[in-house]
N, C-alpha and C positions, 0 to 999 in steps of 0.2 A: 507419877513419873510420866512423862514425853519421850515415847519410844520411834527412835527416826532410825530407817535403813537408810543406806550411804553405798553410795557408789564408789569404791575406793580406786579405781581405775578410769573414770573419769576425766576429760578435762585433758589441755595440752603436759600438765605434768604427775598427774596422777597421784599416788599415795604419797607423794615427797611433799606436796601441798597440799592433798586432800586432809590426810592425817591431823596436820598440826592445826590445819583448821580446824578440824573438829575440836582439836584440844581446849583450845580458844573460846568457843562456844560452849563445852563445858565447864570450866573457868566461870563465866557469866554466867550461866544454869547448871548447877548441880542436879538438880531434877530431871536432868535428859540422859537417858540413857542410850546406846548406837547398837543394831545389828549391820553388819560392814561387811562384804562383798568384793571377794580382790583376791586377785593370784597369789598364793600365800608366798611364793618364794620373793614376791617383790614387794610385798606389805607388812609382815613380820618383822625384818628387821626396824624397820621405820616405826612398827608399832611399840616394839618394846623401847624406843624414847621415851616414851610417854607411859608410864606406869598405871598414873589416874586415870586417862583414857581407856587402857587397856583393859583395869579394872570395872569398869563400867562397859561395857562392850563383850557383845559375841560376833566371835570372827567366821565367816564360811569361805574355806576354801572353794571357787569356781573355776569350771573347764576352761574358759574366755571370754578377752574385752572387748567390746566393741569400738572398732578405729577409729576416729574424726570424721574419716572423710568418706566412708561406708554408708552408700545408700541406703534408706530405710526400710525398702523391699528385700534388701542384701541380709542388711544384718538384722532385722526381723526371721530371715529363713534359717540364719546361722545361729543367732544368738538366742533365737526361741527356747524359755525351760532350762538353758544352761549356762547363759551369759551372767557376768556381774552386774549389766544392767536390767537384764530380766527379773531376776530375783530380789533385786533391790526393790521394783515395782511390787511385786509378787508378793512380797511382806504386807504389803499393804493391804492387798486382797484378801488376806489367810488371815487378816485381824494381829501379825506379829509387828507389826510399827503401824504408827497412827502416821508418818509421811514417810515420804522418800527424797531423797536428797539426791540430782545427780549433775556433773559439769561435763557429761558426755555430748556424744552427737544430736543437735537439738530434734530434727528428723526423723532420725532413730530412735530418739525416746517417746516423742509423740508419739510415732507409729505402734511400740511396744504400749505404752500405758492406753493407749485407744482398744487395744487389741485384749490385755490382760484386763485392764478394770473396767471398760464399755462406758460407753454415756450416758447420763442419768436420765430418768424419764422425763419428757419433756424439750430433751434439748439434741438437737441436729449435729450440732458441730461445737466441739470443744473451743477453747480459746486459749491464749499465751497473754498472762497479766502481767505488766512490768510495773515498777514502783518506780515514781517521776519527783527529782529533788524540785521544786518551786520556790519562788521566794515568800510563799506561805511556808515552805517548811517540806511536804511530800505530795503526791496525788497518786491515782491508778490509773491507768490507760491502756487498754485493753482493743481490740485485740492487736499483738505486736508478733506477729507472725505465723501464728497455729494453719490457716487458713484463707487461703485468697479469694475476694470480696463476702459480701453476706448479703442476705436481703434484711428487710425488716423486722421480720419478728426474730430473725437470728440476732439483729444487731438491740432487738428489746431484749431479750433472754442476755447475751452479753449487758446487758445495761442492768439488768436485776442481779448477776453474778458478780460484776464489779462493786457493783449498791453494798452485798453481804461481802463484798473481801474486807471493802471499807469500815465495815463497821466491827468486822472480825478483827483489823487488825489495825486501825485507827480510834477505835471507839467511839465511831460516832453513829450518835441514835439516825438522824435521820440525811446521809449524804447526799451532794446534790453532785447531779448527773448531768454531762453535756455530750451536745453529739458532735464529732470534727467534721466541720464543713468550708466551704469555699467563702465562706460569707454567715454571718449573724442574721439575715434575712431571711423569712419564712420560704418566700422567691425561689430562695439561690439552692443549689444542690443537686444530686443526683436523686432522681425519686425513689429509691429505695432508702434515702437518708430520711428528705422528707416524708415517707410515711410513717419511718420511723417513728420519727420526732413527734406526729399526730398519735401513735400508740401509746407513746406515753405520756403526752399530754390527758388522753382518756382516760388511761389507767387507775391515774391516780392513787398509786400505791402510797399506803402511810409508812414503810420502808425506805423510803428515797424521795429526793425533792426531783424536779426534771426543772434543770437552771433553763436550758435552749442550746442552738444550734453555738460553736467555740470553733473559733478557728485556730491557724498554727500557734501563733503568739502568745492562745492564753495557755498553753501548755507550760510553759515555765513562769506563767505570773501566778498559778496556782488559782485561778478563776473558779473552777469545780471542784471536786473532791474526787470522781472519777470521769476521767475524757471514755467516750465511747466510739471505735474505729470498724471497719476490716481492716484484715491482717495486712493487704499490700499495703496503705498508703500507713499504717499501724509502724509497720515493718523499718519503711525508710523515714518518717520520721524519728525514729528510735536510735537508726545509726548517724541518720543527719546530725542529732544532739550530742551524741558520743564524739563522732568527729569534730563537731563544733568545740568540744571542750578540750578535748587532745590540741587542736587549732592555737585556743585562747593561750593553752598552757605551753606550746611552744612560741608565742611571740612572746610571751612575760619571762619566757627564761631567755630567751636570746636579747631582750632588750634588756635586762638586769645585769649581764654580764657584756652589753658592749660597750660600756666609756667605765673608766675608775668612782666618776662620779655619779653613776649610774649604780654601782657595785657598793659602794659607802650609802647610800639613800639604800639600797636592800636590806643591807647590815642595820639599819634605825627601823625601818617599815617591815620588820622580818614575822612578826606576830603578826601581820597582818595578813601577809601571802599565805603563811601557813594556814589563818583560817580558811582564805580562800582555796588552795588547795584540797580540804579539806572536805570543800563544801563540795570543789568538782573530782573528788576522785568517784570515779566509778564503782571501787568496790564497797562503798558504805551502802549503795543502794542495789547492789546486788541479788540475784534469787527471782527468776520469773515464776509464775504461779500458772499453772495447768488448771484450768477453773472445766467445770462440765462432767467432771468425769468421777466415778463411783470410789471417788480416793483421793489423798492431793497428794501432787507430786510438782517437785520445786528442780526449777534448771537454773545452775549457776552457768555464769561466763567461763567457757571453757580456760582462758586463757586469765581466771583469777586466782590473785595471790592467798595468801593462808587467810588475810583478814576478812577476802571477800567470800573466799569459801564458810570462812563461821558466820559472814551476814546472809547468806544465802541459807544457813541452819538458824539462822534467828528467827529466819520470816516463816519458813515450816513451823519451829517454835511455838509461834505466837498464832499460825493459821490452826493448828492442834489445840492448843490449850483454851483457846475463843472458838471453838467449833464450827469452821468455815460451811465445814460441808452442811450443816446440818443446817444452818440460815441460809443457805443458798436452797437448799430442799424447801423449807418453809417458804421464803417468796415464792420460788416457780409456784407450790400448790395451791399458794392464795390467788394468785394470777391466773393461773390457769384455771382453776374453779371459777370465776367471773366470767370468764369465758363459755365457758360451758352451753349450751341452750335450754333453758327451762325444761323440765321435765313433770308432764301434767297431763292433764286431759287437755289443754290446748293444743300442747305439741303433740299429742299424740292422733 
C-alpha cells in the first residue's frame, strides 16, 4: 500500500474538490490508501459521497486551515502542530504516509515542510519541481519557485535531484540534464550558470547525461529530460507557459465561434481540438515536487479541478512507489564522496 496524507482544506475550493480527487486517484490505484486532514464539520459530509474512499482513509479532525493568502511567517506561527497543513506534512515525518499531498498556500507550505522535515545532508536550499508537457511527450524543470537565485553547486545539487525525480518517475536509467541560459554558448551566461555547467561537465556522474547549456525554446520541444533553473527566472517561465496556453486556448475558441462556417469546420475537426485541448490543459500535469527535503511533499495548483487534484496524487504515487527520496540520497553520496579530499598520509 502507498500511504499519502492530504490536505483536505487546501486549494481555492477545498474538500468540494479536494475529496473527489482523491476518489479519482483511487479509482486508478487501489493500493493507495489516504490519512486526510480537514475541519470535520466541512469534510464529512463531502466525505460520505464517496463510500470507497472513505473506506480506505483515516480522517483527523484539525483546529485550522491555513488561508491562501497567509504569509508564511503568519501561518507557520499559527498553524504550527495544529493546522491541516502541519500535520499533513507531519505524517510524513512520524513514518505515517510515505507523501503529502497539499493545493494550499505555496509559501506556507514550503516554509512548514522546511521547518517540519529539514533538508537533507548535503543540500542548502530545497527546490519546487514542476512536470513540463513537450512535444516529446514530459520533462522536469526545476527550480520553479522554492527560492530566488542559486549559485553553482546549489544549481548541481538541483541537477542531481531533478536526475533522480526523472528517473523515479519517468524510468529513465540515465536522464539528460540541461542548464537554462541566455544562449547554447559556453561564452554566454551569468557565471554562476557557467560554473555550473563546468561541475558537471567534471562530474561525471553515471546517474545523468549533462546535454549543456538550453535555452527558453527547448523547454517545450522537450530537448532534455530535466531543464535546470533558479527559482526567479524558474518561476516566470512557468507562468509565461501557463498564460501562453490560457492565450492560445482563448483565440481558438473565439475564432471557432466567429462566422457559421467557422463553427461547421469545428463540428468536422472536433476530435482534433479536443486532443489538443487535452494536451494543453493544465491539470494533466499537475503536482509540483518539493525535492531536498527529508520527505516528499507534492503542491497541487490551488485553483485545480478534481482531475487535477488526482494528477497531483499520481505524481506523489509514482515518486513513493519508485523511491525518489532514496535515489536522490544515493547521487548526493556518490557526488559528494568524489569530492571529499583524500585521506592519507599525504593529506595529513
Amino acid at each position: 500500500m502507498i500511504r499519502i496524507s492530504i490536505d483536505l482544506m487546501g486549494g481555492d475550493f477545498g474538500p468540494q474538490v479536494v475529496i473527489p480527487g482523491a476518489a479519482k486517484a483511487l479509482e486508478r490505484h487501489p493500493d493507495i490508501c489516504f490519512v486526510m486532514y480537514g475541519l470535520k464539520e466541512q469534510c464529512e459530509p463531502v466525505l460520505d459521497r464517496f463510500p470507497k474512499l472513505k473506506e480506505k482513509s483515516v480522517f483527523h479532525d484539525c483546529e485550522l486551515a491555513v488561508r491562501m493568502d497567509e504569509k508564511p511567517s503568519q501561518a507557520l506561527r499559527r498553524g504550527r502542530y495544529v493546522s491541516t497543513m502541519w500535520r499533513t506534512i507531519e505524517a510524513v515525518k512520524t513514518k505515517e504516509a510515505d507523501v503529502a499531498i497539499s493545493a494550499g498556500n505555496t509559501g506556507a507550505l514550503m516554509a512548514m515542510a522546511k521547518f517540519c522535515l529539514r533538508t537533507m545532508a548535503n543540500i542548502e536550499r530545497p527546490a519546487i519541481a514542476a512536470i513540463w508537457p513537450t512535444l516529446k511527450g514530459e520533462s522536469i524543470v526545476l527550480d520553479v519557485g522554492a527560492t530566488i537565485g542559486a549559485d553553482s553547486q546549489q544549481l548541481m545539487d538541483f541537477a542531481l535531484m531533478g536526475g533522480a525525480m526523472a528517473r523515479a518517475l519517468f524510468e529513465i536509467e540515465r536522464p539528460t540534464i540541461g542548464l537554462l541560459n541566455v544562449g547554447v554558448e559556453e561564452i554566454k551566461g551569468q557565471e554562476e550558470v557557467k560554473e555550473a555547467g563546468r561541475l558537471l561537465r567534471e562530474a561525471n556522474i553515471d546517474s545523468l547525461e549533462y546535454y549543456g547549456f538550453v535555452e527558453g525554446n527547448d523547454l517545450g520541444k522537450g530537448t532534455v529530460d530535466v531543464v535546470v533553473t533558479e527559482g526567479f527566472s524558474g518561476n516566470i517561465a512557468l507562468k509565461a507557459a501557463e498564460g501562453t496556453a490560457r492565450q492560445i486556448g482563448e483565440y481558438l475558441r473565439a475564432a471557432m465561434s466567429r462566422t457559421l462556417l467557422a463553427r461547421i469546420g469545428y463540428f468536422f475537426a472536433k476530435g482534433a481540438f479536443d486532443m489538443l485541448r487535452e494536451k494543453m490543459d493544465p491539470s494533466r500535469v499537475n503536482g509540483g515536487v518539493f525535492l531536498g527535503l527529508n520527505g516528499v511533499v507534492i503542491k497541487s495548483h490551488g485553483g485545480a479541478n478534481a482531475e487535477g487534484i488526482a494528477a497531483a496524487i499520481e505524481v506523489g504515487y509514482d515518486m513513493a512507489k519508485n523511491g525518489l527520496n532514496q535515489k536522490i540520497e544515493n547521487d548526493l553520496q556518490k557526488y559528494h564522496a568524489k569530492r571529499q579530499p583524500p585521506i592519507g598520509p599525504e593529506a595529513a
